[in-house]
FINU-136223 format. One record per residue (C-alpha): y negated, x negated, z negated; residue in one letter. Coordinates in steps of 0.001 Angstrom, whole numbers, plus 524288, in hexadecimal, padded with zeros to 5 digits. Layout:
N
YXZA...
***
This chain:
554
378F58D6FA67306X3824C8E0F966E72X37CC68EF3266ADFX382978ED2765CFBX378A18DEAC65DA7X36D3E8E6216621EX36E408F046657F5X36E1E8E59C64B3EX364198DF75651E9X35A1E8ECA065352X35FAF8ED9F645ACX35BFB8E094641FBX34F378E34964925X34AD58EE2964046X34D358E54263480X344228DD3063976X339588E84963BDDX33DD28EE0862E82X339DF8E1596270BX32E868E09562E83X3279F8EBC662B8EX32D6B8EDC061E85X335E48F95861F9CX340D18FB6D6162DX34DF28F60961C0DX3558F90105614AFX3502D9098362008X359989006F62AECX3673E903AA62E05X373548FA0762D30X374CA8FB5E63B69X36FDA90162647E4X375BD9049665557X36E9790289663ADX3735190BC266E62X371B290AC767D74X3684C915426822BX36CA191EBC68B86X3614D919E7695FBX3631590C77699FAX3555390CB869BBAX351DE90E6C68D56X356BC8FF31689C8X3646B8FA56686B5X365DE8FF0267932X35D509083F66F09X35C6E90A1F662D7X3567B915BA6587BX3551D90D0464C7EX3470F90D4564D24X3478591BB464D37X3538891BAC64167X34B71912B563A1AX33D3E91A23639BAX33F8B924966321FX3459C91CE762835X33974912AE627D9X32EE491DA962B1EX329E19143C6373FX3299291AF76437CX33393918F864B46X32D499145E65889X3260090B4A64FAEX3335C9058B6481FX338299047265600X32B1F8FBD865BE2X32E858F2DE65099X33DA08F41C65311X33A7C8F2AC66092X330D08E5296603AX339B18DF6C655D9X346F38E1036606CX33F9F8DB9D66BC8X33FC98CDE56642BX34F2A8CF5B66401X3569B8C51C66DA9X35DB58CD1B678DDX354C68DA5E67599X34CE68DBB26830EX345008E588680F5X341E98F19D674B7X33B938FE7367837X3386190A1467094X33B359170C67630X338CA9251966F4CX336B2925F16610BX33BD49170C65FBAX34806915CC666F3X34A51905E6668DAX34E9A905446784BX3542B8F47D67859X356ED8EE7D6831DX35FAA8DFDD68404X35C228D5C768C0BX3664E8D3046944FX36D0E8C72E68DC9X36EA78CE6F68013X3742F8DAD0687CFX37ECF8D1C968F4AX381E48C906682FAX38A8F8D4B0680A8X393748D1BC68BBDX3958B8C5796822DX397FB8CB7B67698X3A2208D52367E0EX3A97F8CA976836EX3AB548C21467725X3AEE98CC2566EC8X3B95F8D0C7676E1X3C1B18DCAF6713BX3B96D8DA9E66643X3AF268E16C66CDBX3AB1B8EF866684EX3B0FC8EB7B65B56X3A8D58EE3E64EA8X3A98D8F11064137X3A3B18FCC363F88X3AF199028F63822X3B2F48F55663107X3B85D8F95E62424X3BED7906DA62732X3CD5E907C962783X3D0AA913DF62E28X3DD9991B9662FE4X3DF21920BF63D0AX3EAB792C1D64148X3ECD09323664CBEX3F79D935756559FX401269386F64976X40A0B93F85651D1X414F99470764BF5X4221093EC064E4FX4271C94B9A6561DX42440948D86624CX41D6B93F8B66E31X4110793C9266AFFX40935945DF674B9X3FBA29472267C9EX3F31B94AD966F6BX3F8DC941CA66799X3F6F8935DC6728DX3E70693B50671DCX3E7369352566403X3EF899298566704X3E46F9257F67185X3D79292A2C668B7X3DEB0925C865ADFX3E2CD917BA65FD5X3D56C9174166766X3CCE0919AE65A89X3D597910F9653AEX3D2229066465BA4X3C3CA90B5565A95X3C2F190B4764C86X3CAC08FDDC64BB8X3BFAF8F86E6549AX3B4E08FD2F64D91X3B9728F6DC6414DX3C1A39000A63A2EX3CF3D8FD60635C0X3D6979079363B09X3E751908F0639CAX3EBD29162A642E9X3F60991CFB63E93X3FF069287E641CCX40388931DE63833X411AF938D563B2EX414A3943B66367CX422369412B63469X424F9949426283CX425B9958AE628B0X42885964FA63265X4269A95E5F64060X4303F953B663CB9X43B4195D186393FX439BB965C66447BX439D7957AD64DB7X4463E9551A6463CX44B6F961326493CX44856962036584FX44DB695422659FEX45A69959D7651E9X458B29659665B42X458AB95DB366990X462FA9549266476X46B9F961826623AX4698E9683E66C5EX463319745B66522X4567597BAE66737X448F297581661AEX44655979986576AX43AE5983366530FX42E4997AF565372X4366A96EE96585DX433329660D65F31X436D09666B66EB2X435E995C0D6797DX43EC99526668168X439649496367664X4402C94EA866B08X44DE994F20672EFX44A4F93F7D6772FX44A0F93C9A667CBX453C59443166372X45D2A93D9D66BECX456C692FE066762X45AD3933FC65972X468299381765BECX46B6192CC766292X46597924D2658F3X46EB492BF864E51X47D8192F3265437X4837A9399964E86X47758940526493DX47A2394E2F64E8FX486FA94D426480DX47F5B94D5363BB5X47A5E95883632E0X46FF095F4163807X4665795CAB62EBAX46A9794C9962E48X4692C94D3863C00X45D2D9563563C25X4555F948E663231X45A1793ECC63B3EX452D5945CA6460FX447FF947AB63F1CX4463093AEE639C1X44BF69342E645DDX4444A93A0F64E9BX43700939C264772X43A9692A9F647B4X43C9492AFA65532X4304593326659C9X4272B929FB650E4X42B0991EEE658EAX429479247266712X41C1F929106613FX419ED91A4865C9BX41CDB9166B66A8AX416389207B67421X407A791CF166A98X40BF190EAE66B99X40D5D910FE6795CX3FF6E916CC67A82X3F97B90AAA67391X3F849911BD665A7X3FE4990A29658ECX3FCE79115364D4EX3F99F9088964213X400B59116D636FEX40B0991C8963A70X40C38924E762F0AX416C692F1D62B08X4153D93A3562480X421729386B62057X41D1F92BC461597X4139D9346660F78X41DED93E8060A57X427DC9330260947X41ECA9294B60174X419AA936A65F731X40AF3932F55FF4EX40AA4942FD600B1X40D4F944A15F0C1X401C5939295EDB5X3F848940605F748X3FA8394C4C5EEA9X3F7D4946815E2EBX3EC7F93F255E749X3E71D94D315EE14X3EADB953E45E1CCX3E2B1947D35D8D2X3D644949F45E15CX3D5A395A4E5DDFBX3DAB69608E5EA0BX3E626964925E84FX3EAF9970BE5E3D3X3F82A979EB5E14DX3F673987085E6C0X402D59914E5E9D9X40D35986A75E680X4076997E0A5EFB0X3FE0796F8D5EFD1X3F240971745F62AX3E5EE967EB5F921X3D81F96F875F9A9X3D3B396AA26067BX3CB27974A16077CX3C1DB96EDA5FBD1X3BE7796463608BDX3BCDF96C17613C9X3C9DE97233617CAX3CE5697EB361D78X3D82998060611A2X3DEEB97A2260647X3EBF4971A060B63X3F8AA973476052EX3FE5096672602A2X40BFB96B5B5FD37X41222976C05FEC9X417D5982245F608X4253097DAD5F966X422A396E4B5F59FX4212B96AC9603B0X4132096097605BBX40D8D964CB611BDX4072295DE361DEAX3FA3B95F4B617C8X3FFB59570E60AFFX4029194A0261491X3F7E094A3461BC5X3F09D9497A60DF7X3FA6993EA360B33X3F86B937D8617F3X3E9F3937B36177AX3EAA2931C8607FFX3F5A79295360C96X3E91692310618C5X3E1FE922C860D7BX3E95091B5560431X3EC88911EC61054X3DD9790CCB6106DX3D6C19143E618F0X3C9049177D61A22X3CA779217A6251DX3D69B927FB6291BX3D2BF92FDD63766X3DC3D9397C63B24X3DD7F93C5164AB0X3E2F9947C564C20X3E711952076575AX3E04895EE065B2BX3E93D968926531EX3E3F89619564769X3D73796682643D0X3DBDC96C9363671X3DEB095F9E63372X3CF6A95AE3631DBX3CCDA9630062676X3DAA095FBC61EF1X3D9429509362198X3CBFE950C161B79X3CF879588F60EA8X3D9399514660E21X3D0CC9456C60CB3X3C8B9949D660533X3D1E4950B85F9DBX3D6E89428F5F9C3X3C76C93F1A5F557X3C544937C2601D2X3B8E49394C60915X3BD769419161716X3B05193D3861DF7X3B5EB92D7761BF4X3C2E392F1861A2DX3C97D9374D624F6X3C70193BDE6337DX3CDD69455C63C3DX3CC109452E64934X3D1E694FE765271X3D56894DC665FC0X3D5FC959146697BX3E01C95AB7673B2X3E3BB9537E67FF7X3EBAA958C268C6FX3EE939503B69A0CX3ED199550F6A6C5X3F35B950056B268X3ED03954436BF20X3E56395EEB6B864X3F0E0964AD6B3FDX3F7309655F6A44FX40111959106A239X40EE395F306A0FDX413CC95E2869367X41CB39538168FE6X42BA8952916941FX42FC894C7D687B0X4264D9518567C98X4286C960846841DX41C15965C967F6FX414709586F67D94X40DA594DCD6863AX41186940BC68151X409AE933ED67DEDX4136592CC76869EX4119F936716936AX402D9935FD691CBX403F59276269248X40DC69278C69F03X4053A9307E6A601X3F858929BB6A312X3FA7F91C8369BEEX3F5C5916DF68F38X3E79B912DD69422X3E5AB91F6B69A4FX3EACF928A268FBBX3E4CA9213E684DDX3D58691FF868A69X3D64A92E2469121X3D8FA933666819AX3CEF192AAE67B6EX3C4A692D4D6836AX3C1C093B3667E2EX3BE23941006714EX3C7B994510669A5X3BEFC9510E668D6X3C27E9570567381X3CF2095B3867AE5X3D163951176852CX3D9C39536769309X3DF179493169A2EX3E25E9483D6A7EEX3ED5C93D876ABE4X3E9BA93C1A6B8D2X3D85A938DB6B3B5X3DBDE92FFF6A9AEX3E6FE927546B287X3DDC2927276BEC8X3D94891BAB6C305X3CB05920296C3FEX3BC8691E146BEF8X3BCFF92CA46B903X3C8CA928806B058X3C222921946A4ACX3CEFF91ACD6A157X3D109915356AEBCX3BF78911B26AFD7X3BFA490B526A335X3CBA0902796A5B0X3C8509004E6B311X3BB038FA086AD3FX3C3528F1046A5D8X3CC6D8ED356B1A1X3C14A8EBA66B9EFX3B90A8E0F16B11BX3C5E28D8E46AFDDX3C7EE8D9426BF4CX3B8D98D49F6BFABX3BD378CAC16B4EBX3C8628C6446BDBDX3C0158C6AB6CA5CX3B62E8BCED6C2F8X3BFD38B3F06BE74X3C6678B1976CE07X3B8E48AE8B6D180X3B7798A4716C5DCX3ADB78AB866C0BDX3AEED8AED66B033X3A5028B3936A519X3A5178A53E69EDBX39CF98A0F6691B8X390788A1FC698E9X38C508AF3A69815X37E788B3DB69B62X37D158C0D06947AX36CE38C23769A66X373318C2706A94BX379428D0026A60BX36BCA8D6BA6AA16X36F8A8E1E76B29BX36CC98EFE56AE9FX37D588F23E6B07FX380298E54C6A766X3771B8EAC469D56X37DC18F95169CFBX38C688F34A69DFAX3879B8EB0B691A0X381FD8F58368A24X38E1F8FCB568B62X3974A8F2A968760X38E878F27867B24X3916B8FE7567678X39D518FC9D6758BX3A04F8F8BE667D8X396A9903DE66214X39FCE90CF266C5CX3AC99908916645DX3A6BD90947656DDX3A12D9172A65949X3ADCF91ABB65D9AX3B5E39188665291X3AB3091E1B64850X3AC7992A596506BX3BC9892A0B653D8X3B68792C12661D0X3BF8C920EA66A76X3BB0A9292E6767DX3AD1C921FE675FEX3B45F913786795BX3BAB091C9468571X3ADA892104688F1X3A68E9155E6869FX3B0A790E8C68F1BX3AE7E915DB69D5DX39E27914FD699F5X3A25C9050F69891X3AB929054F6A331X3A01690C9A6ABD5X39531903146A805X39D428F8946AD4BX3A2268FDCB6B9ECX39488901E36BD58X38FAE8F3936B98BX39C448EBEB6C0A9X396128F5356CC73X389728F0366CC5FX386048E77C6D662X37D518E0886D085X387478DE036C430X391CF8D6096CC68X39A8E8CF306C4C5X3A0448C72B6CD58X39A818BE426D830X39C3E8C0476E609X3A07B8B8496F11AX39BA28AB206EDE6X391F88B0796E508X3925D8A5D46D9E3X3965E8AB736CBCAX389408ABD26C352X385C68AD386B3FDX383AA8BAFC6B76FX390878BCF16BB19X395588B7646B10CX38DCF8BFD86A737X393928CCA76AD5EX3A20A8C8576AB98X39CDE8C60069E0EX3987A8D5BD69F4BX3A5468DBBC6A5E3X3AEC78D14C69AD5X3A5268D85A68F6BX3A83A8E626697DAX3B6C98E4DB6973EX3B7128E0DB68C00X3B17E8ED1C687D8X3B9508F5E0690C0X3C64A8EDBD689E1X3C27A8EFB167BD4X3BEFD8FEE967E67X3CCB19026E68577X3D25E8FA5A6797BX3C9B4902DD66EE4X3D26F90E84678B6X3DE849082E67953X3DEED906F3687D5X3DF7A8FBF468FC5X3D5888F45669976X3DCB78EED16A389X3D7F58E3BF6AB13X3DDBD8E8A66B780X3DD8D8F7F06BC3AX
***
């Protein structure tokens, strides 16, 4: 019995007492929850919907629960009800109905932690949307691992999700890029607020040689190709170094379509149709302060020119326009301002900013290497790139060690902890889990021995076969509550608890899985490689949710 089967049938339950002693169904809700208590000793699973439901039915509570209580004992697979405090419901399984979950974990497969608790929302997720000026670097990768992580989150609690990375190809920074690559290929200083690095020489030359003859050009014919050229040519190693990493973007967007394509001019008028937007000192302003921000935004300038203000309005119509219920915004730590703009935004456009539109921030991350700061890059000068992280540490290793935290909080990483072959590396435990079930796996099968059809759910009796299958049950309500809450570090976390139930059960003596000597193979046996399949399973689908892999050999 899964946790999400024993909470419709208490539910169920207190139907039953409801219609029994005439209460008013109004008073029930459309669904309830169970949780594990923290003291083994206090019964597999409680539940407070005795306590929920008093107040609303004016019974009191302990007696709602007696009734709750005698009407759940009846219930196939429910061993035992008892009433604790004001009417807290402490269950406990008989064994069978506890290990039938190894069953339903091993025939759902990857479908496993799966639900639809977001069915019906289409959501537009960005992050990343790095400027095409440079490498993507260290705080950008932080996004690439949490983004594509809550992606696959939020795909796997139902939603429909597209990710997509805006680039801001259009404005200042893309001039000055044109001009440093213009610069290197010369031979002449950077210039002011250029851009520097071994980088910017590297594509320079891959644009000259790409064009012959180009520095025999006018300056400012040459200066466009660069520009343009190179843009084209950072874009794709920026394509390649996330591709690299495991991320796909569904959408990349460019600025550069919403001037082209007059989206900028229709946001305007759509702004300007909904009331909030004004003419002030020769310039177009939007009254974002009429919804919570610091000031009013200009949108155009006295001189003509829209500013960067007037396409992020267009861009977040433009998500808008594109279907989507929810357009979250990951974005780095220099962009606080940003929260209160977003929002006004959304709402001048008459779109509700508590539905419609998240921000998250991320704070900062820095690697260590022996204790010590990580040198800054060779190529990107003053930047460490997405492709050294990933030569120093790997994909697996970089992408768990920058899910596993909140966002909240500035993380540090040390390249040596997180590549160590270790139990106090969670990267390296949690795999290891993995790779050691499938050598268990392997070990049964050279001894003839395999789960079969014939499984016997009641045999899985011991105190560390109940606590390793109470674990793998939370596991779906785990996923879902970490896409409503953009939180991906709860899979991570959830993981090394999973990964330590099972390496304290596979320790067990009296939990062998595997015969000894001559010992013949028995149902019980059987059962448990029933237990470690549903296990891995687990372990697989989490590390997936992550985008890391579980290896079957370590």
């Amino acid at each position: 019995m899964t946790p999400a089967q024993l909470s419709a049938t208490v539910l169920a339950a207190v139907r039953d007492v409801f219609l029994a002693r005439g209460l008013d169904p109004a008073a029930l809700p459309a669904t309830t929850t169970v949780e594990r208590p923290r003291n083994p000793e206090h019964g597999d699973y409680a539940s407070t919907l005795a306590l929920q439901l008093a107040k609303r039915t004016g019974v009191p509570p302990r007696e709602l629960a007696a009734a709750l209580a005698e009407r759940l004992g009846q219930e196939p697979g429910v061993k035992s009800v008892e009433i604790a405090g004001p009417g807290f419901l402490n269950i406990r399984l008989d064994a069978a109905a506890a290990g039938e979950l190894a069953r339903v974990v091993v025939e759902a497969g990857t479908a496993y932690g799966r639900s639809d608790r977001l069915a019906g929302e289409r959501i537009n997720l960005e992050f990343v949307s790095a400027n095409p000026t440079g490498p993507v670097h260290l705080g950008h990768t932080r996004w690439a691992a949490v983004g594509d992580a809550l992606r696959r989150i939020l795909t796997a609690a139902g939603a429909r999700v597209d990710s997509e990375h805006y680039t801001n190809d259009a404005g200042l920074q893309v001039e000055r890029f044109g001009e440093s690559l213009y610069a290197a290929a010369t031979g002449a200083p950077t210039p002011a607020d250029g851009y520097g690095g071994a980088y910017v020489a590297d594509v320079a030359a891959t644009v000259a040689a790409a064009h012959p003859g180009l520095l025999e050009r006018p300056a400012a014919e040459a200066l466009a190709v660069f520009r343009d050229e190179g843009y084209a040519v950072m874009l794709a190693e920026m394509r390649a170094s996330l591709e690299r990493f495991g991320v796909h973007f569904d959408v990349w967007f460019s600025e550069r379509t919403l001037h082209a394509g007059g989206a900028v001019e229709q946001a305007l008028e759509t702004l300007r149709a909904q009331g909030h937007v004004y003419d002030a000192d020769g310039a177009v302003w939007l009254r974002t302060t009429d919804f919570g921000d610091d000031k009013d935004r200009v949108l155009v300038r006295s001189n003509g020119e829209k500013t960067y203000f007037a396409a992020d309005a267009a861009y977040y119509l433009s998500k808008r326009g594109r279907g989507y219920d929810r357009c979250i915004y990951l974005l780095g730590a220099d962009h606080h301002g940003y929260i209160g703009r977003l929002r006004a935004i959304a709402a001048c456009a008459g779109d509700d900013p508590q539905a419609h539109i998240e921000i998250l921030i991320g704070q900062l991350v820095s690697l260590l290497r022996g204790g010590e700061p990580v040198r800054l890059s060779k190529r990107a000068g003053t930047l460490i790139t997405l492709d050294e992280i990933v030569e120093a540490v790997g994909v697996d290793a970089a992408r768990y060690s920058l899910a596993r935290s909140s966002t909240d909080s500035p993380l540090t990483l040390d390249i040596e902890a997180i590549t160590r072959a270790a139990n106090d590396n969670p990267v390296h435990y949690v795999r290891y889990a993995h790779a050691r079930i499938c050598s268990v796996l392997r070990n049964a099968g050279e001894l003839g021995l395999y789960r079969g059809t014939d499984f016997r759910p009641g045999l899985l009796a011991h105190e560390r076969e109940n606590v390793l299958l109470k674990s793998i049950g939370e596991f779906p309500a785990v996923v879902a509550t970490a896409g409503e809450l953009r939180e991906p570090h709860r899979v991570a976390r959830y993981l090394e608890e999973l990964a330590g139930e099972y390496h304290r059960f596979q320790s067990t003596d009296e939990c062998r899985i595997l015969p000894r000597g001559d010992e013949a193979p028995t149902d019980l046996h059987r059962a448990r490689l029933w237990l470690i399949e549903a296990t891995r399973t687990v372990l697989a689908n989490g590390l997936d949710l992550l985008g890391v892999s579980a290896p079957e050999r370590m």
